[in-house]
PDBQT receptor file of N, H, CA, C and O in Angstrom, charges set to zero:
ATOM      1  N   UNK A   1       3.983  -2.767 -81.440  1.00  0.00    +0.000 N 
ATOM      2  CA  UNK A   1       4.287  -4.203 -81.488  1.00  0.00    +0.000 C 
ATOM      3  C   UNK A   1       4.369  -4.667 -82.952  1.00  0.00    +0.000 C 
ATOM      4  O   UNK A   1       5.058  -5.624 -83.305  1.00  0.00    +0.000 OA
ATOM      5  N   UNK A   2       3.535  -3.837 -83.868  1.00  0.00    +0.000 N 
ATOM      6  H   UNK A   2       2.975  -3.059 -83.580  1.00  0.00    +0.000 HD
ATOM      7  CA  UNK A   2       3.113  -4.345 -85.393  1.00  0.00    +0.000 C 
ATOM      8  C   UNK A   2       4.773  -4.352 -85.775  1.00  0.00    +0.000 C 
ATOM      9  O   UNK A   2       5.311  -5.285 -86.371  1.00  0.00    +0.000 OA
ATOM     10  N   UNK A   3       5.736  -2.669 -85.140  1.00  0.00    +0.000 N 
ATOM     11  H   UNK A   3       5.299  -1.911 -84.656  1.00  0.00    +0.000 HD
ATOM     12  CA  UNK A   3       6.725  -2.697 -85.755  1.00  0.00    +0.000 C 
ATOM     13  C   UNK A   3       7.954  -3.533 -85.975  1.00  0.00    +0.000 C 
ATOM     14  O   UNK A   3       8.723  -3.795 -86.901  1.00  0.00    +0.000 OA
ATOM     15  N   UNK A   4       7.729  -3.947 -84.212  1.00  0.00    +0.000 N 
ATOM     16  H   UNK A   4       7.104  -3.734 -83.461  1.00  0.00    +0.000 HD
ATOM     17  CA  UNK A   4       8.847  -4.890 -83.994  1.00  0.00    +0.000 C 
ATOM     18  C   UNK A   4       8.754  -6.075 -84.523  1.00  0.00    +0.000 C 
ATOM     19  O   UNK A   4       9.682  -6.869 -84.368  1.00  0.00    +0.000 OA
ATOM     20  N   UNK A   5       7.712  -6.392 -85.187  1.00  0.00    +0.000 N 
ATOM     21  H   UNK A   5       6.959  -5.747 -85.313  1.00  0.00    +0.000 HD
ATOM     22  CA  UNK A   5       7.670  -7.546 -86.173  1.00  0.00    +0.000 C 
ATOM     23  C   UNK A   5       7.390  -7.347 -87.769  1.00  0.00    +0.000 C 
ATOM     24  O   UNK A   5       7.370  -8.286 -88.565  1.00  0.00    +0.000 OA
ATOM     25  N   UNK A   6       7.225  -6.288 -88.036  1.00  0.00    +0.000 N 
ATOM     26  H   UNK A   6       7.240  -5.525 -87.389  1.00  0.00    +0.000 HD
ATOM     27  CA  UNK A   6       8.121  -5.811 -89.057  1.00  0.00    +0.000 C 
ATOM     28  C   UNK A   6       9.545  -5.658 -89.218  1.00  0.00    +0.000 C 
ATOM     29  O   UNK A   6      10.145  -6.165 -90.166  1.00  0.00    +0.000 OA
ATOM     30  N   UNK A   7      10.187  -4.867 -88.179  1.00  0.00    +0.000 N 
ATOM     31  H   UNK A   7       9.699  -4.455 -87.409  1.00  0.00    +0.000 HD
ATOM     32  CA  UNK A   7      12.239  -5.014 -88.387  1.00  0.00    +0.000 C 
ATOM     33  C   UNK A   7      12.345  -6.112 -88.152  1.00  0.00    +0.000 C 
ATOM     34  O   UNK A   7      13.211  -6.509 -88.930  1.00  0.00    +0.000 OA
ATOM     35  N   UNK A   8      11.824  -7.398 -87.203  1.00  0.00    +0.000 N 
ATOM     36  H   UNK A   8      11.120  -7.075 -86.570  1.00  0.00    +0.000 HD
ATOM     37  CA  UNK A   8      12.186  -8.664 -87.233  1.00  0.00    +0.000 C 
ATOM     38  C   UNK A   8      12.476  -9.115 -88.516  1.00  0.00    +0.000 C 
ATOM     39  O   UNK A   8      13.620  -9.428 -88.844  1.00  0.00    +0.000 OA
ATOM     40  N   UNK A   9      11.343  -9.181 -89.402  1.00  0.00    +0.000 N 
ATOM     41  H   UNK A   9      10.413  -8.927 -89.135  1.00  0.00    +0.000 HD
ATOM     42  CA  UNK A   9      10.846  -9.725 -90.427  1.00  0.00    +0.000 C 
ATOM     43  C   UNK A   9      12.447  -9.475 -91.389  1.00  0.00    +0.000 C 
ATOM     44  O   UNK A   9      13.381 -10.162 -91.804  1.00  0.00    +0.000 OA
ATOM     45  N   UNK A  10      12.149  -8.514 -91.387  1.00  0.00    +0.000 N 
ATOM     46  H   UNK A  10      11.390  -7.957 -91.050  1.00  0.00    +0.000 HD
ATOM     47  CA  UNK A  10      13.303  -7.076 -92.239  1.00  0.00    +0.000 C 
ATOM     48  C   UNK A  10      14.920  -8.006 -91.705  1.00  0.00    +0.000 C 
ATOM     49  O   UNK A  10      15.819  -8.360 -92.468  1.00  0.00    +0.000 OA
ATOM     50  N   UNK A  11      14.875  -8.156 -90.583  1.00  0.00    +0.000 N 
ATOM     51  H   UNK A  11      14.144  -7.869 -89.964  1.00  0.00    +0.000 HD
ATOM     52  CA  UNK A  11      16.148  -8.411 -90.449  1.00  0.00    +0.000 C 
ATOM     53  C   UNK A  11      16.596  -9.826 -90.738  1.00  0.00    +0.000 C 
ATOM     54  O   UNK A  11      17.683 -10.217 -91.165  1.00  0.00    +0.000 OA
ATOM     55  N   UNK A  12      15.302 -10.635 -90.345  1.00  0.00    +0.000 N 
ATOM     56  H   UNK A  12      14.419 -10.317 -89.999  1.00  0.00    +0.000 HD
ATOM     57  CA  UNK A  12      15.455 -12.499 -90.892  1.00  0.00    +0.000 C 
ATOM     58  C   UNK A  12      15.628 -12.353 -92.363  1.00  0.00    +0.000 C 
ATOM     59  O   UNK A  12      16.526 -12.969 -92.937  1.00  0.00    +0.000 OA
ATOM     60  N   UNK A  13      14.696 -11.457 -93.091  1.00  0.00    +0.000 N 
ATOM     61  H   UNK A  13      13.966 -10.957 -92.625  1.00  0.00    +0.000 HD
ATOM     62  CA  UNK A  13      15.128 -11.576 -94.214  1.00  0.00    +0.000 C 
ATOM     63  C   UNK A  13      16.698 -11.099 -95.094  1.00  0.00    +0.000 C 
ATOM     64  O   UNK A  13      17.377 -11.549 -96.017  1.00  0.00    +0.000 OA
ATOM     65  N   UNK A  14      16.726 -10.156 -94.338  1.00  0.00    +0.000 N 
ATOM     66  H   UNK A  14      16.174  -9.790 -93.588  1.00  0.00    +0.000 HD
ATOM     67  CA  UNK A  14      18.414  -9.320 -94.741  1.00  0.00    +0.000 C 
ATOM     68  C   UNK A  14      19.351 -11.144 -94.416  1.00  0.00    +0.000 C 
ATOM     69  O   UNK A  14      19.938 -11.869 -95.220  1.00  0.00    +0.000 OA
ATOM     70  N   UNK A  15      19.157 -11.274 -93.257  1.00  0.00    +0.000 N 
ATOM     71  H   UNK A  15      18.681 -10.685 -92.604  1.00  0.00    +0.000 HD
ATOM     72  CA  UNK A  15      20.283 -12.253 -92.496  1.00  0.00    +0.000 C 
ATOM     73  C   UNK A  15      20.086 -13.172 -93.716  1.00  0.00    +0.000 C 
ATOM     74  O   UNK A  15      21.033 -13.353 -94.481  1.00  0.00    +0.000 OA
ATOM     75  N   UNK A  16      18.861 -13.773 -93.933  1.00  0.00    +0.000 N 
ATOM     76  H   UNK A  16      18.092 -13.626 -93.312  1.00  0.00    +0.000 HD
ATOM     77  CA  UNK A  16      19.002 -14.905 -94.885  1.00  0.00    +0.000 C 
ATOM     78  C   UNK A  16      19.655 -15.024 -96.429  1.00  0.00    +0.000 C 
ATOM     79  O   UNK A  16      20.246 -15.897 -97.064  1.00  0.00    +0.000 OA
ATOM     80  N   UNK A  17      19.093 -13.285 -96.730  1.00  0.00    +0.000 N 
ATOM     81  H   UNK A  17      18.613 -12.576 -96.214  1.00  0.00    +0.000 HD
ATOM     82  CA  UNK A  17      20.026 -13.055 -98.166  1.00  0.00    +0.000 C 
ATOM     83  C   UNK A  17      21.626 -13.817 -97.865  1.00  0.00    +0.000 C 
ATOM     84  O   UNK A  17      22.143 -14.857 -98.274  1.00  0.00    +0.000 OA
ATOM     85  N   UNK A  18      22.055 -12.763 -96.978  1.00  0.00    +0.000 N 
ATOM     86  H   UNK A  18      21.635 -11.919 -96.645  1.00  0.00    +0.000 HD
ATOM     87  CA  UNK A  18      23.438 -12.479 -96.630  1.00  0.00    +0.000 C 
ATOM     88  C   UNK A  18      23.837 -14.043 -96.719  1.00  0.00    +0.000 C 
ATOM     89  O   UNK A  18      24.668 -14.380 -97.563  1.00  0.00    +0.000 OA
ATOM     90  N   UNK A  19      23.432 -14.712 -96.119  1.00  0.00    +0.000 N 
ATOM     91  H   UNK A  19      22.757 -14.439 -95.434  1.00  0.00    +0.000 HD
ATOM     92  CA  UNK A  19      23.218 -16.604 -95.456  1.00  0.00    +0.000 C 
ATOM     93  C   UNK A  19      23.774 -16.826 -96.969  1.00  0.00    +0.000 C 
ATOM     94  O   UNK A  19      24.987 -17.021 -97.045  1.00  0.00    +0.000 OA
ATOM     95  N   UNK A  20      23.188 -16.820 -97.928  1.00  0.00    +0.000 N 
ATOM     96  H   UNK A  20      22.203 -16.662 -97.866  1.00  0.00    +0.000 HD
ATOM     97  CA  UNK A  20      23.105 -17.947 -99.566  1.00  0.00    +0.000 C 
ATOM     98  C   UNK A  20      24.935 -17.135 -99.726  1.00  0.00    +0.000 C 
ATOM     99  O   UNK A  20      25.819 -17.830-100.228  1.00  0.00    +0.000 OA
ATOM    100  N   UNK A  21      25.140 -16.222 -99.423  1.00  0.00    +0.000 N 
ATOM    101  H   UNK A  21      24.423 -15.658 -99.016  1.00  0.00    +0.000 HD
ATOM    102  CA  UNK A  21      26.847 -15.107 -99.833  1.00  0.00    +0.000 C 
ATOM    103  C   UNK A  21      27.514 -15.747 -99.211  1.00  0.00    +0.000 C 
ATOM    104  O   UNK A  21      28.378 -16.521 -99.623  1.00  0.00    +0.000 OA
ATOM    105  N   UNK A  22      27.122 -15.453 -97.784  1.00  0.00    +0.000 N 
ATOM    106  H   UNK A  22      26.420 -14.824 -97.450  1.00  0.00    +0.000 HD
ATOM    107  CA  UNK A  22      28.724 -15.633 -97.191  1.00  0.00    +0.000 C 
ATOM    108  C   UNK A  22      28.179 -16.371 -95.670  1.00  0.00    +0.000 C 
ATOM    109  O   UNK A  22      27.994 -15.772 -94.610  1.00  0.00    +0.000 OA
ATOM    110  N   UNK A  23      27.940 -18.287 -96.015  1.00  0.00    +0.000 N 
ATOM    111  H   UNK A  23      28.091 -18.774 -96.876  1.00  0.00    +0.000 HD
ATOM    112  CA  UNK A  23      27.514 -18.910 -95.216  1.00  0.00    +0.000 C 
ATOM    113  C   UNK A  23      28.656 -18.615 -93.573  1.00  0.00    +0.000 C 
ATOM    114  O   UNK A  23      28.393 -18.440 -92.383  1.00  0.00    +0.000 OA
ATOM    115  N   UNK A  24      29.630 -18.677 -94.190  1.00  0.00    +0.000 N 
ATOM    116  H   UNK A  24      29.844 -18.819 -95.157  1.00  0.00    +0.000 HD
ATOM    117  CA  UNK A  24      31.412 -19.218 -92.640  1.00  0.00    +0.000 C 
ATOM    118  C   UNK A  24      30.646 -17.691 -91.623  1.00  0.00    +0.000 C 
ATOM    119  O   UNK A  24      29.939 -17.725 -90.616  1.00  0.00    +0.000 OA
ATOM    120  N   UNK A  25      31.139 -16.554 -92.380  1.00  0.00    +0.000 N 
ATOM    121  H   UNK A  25      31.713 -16.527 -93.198  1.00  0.00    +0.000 HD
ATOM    122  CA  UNK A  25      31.079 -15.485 -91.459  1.00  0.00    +0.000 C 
ATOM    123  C   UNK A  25      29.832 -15.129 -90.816  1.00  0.00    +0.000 C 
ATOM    124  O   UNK A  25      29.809 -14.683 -89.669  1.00  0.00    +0.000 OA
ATOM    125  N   UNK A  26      28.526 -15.360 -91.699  1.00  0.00    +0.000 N 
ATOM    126  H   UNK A  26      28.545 -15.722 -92.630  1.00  0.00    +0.000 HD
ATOM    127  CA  UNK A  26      27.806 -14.345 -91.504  1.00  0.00    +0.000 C 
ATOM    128  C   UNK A  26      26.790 -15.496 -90.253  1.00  0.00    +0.000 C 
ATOM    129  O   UNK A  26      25.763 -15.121 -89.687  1.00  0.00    +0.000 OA
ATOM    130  N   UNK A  27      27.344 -16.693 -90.108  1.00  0.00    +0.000 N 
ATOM    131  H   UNK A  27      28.178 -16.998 -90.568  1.00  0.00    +0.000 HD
ATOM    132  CA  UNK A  27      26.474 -17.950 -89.652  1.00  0.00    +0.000 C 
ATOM    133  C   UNK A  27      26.712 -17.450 -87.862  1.00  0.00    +0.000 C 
ATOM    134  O   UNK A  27      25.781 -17.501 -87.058  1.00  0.00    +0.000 OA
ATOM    135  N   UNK A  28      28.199 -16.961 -87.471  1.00  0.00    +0.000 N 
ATOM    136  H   UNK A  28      28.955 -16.920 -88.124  1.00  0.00    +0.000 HD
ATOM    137  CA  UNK A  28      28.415 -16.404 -86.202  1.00  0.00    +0.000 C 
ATOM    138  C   UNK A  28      27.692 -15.108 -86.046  1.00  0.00    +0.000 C 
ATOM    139  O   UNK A  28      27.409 -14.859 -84.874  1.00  0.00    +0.000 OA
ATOM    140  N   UNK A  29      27.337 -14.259 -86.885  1.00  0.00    +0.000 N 
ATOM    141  H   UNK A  29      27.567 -14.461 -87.837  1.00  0.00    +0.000 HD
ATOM    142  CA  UNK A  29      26.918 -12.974 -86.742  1.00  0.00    +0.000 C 
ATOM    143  C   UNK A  29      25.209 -13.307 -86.671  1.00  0.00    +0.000 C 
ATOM    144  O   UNK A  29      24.537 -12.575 -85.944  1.00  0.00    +0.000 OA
ATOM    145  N   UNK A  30      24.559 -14.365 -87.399  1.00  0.00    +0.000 N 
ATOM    146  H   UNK A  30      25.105 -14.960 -87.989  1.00  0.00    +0.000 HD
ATOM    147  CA  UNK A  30      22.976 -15.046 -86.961  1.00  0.00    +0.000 C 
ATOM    148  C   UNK A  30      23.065 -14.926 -86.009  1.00  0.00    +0.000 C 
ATOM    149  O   UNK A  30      22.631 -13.996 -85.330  1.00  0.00    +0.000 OA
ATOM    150  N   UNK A  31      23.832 -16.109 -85.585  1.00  0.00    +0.000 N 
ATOM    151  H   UNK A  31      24.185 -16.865 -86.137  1.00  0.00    +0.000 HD
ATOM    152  CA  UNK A  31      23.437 -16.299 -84.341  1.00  0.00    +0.000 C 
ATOM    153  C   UNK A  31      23.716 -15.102 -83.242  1.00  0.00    +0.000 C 
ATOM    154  O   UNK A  31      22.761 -14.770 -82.540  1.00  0.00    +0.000 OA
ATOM    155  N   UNK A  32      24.369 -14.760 -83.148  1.00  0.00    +0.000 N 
ATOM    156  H   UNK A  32      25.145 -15.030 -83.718  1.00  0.00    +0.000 HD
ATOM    157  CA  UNK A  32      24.675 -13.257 -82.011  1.00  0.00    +0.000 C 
ATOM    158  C   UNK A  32      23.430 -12.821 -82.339  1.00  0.00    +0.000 C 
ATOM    159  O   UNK A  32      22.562 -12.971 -81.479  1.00  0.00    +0.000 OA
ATOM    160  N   UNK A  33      23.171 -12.387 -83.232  1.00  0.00    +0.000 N 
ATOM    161  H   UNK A  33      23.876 -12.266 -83.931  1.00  0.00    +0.000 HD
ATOM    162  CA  UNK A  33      21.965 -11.257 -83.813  1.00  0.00    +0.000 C 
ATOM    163  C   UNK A  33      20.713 -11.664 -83.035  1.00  0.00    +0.000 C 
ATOM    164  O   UNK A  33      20.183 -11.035 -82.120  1.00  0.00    +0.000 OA
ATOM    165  N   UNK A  34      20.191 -13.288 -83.776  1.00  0.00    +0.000 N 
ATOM    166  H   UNK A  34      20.622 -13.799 -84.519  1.00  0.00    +0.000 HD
ATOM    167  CA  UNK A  34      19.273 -13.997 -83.095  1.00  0.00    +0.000 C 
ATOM    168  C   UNK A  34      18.909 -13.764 -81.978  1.00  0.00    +0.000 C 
ATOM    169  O   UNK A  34      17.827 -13.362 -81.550  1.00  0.00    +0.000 OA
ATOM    170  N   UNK A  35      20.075 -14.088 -81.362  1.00  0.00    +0.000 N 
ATOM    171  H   UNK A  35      20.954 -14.415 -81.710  1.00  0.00    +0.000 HD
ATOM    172  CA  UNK A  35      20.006 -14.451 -79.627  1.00  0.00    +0.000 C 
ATOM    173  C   UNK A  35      19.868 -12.697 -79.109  1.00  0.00    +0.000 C 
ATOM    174  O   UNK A  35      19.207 -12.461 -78.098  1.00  0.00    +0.000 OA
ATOM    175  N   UNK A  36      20.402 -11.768 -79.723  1.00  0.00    +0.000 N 
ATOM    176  H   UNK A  36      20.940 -11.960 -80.545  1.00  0.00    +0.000 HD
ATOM    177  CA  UNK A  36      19.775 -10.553 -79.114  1.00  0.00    +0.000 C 
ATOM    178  C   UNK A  36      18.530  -9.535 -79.385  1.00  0.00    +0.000 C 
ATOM    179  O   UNK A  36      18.003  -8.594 -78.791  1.00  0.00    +0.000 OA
ATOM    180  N   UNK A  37      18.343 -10.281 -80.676  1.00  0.00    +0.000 N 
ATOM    181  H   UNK A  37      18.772 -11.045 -81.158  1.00  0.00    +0.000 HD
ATOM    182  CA  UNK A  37      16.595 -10.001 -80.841  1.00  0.00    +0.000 C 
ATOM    183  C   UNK A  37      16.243 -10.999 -79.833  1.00  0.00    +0.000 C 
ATOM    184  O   UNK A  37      15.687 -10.416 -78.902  1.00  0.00    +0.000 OA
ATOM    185  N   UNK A  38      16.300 -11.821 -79.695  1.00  0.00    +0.000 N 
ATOM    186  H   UNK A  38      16.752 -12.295 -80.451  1.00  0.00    +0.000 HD
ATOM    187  CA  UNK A  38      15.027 -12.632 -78.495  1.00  0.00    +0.000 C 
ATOM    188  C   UNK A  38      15.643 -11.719 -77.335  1.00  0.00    +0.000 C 
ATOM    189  O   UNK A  38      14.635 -11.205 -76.848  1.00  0.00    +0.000 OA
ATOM    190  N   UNK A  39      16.719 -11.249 -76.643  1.00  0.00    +0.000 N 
ATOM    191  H   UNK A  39      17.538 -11.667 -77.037  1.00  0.00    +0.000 HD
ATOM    192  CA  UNK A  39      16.670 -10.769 -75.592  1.00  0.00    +0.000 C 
ATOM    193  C   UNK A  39      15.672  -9.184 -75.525  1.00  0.00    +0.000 C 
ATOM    194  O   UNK A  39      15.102  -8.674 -74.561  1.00  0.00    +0.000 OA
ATOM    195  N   UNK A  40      15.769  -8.720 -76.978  1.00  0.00    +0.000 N 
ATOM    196  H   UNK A  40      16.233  -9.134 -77.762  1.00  0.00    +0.000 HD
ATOM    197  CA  UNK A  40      15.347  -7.981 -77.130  1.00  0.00    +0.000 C 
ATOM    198  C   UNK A  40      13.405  -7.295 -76.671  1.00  0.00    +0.000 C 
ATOM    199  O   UNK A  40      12.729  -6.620 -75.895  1.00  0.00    +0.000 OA
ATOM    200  N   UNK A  41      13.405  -8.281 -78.061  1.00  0.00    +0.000 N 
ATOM    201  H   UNK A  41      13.954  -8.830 -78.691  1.00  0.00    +0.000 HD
ATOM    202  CA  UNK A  41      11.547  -8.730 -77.739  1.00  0.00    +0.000 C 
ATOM    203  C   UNK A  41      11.421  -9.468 -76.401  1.00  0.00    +0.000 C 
ATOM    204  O   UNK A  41      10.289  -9.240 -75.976  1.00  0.00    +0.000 OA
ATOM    205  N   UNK A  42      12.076 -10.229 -75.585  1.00  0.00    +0.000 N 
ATOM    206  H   UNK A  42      12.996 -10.415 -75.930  1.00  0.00    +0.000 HD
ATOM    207  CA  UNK A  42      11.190 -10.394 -73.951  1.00  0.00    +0.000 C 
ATOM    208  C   UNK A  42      11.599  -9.744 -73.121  1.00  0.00    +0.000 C 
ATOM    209  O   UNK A  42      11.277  -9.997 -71.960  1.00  0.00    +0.000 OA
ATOM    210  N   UNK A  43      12.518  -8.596 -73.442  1.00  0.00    +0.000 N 
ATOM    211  H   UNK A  43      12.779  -8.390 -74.385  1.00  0.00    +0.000 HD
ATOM    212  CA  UNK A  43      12.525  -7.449 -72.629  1.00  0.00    +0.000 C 
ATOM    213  C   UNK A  43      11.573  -6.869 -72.630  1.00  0.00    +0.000 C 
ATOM    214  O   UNK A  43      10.852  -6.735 -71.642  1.00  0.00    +0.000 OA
ATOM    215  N   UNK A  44      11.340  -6.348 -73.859  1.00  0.00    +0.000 N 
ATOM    216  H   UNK A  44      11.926  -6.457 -74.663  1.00  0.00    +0.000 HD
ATOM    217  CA  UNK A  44       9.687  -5.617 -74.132  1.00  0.00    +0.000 C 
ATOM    218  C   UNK A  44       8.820  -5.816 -73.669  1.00  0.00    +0.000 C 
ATOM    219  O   UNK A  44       8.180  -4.934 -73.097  1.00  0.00    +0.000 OA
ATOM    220  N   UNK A  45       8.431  -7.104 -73.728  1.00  0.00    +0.000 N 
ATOM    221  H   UNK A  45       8.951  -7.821 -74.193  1.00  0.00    +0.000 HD
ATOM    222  CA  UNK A  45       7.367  -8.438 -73.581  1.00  0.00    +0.000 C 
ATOM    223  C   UNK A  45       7.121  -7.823 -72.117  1.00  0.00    +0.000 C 
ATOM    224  O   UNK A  45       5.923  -7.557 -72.016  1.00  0.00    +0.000 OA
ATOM    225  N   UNK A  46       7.753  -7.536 -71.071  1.00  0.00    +0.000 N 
ATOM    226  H   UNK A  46       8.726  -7.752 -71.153  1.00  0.00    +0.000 HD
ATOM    227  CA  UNK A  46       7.605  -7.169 -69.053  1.00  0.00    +0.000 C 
ATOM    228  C   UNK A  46       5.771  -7.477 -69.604  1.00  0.00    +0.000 C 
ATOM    229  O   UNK A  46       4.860  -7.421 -68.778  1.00  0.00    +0.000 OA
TER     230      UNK A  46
């Protein structure tokens, strides 16, 4: 569980770099991403 909130971490932070570069493109690819880490983690979650 420690890990999956470590790559979370890892990946909010990657996404947010990316965010300050290249707000247009990378703002559709958050959100997809987002929304399949949460499907992700309450899959786990059973």
């Amino acid at each position: 569980m420690k890990n999956n909130s470590m790559i979370v971490g890892i990946v909010i932070g990657l996404l947010a770099g990316i965010l300050f570069t290249k707000i247009n493109f990378t703002t559709i690819v958050t959100l997809v991403l987002g929304i399949w880490i949460g499907h992700y983690i309450s899959n786990n979650k059973k």
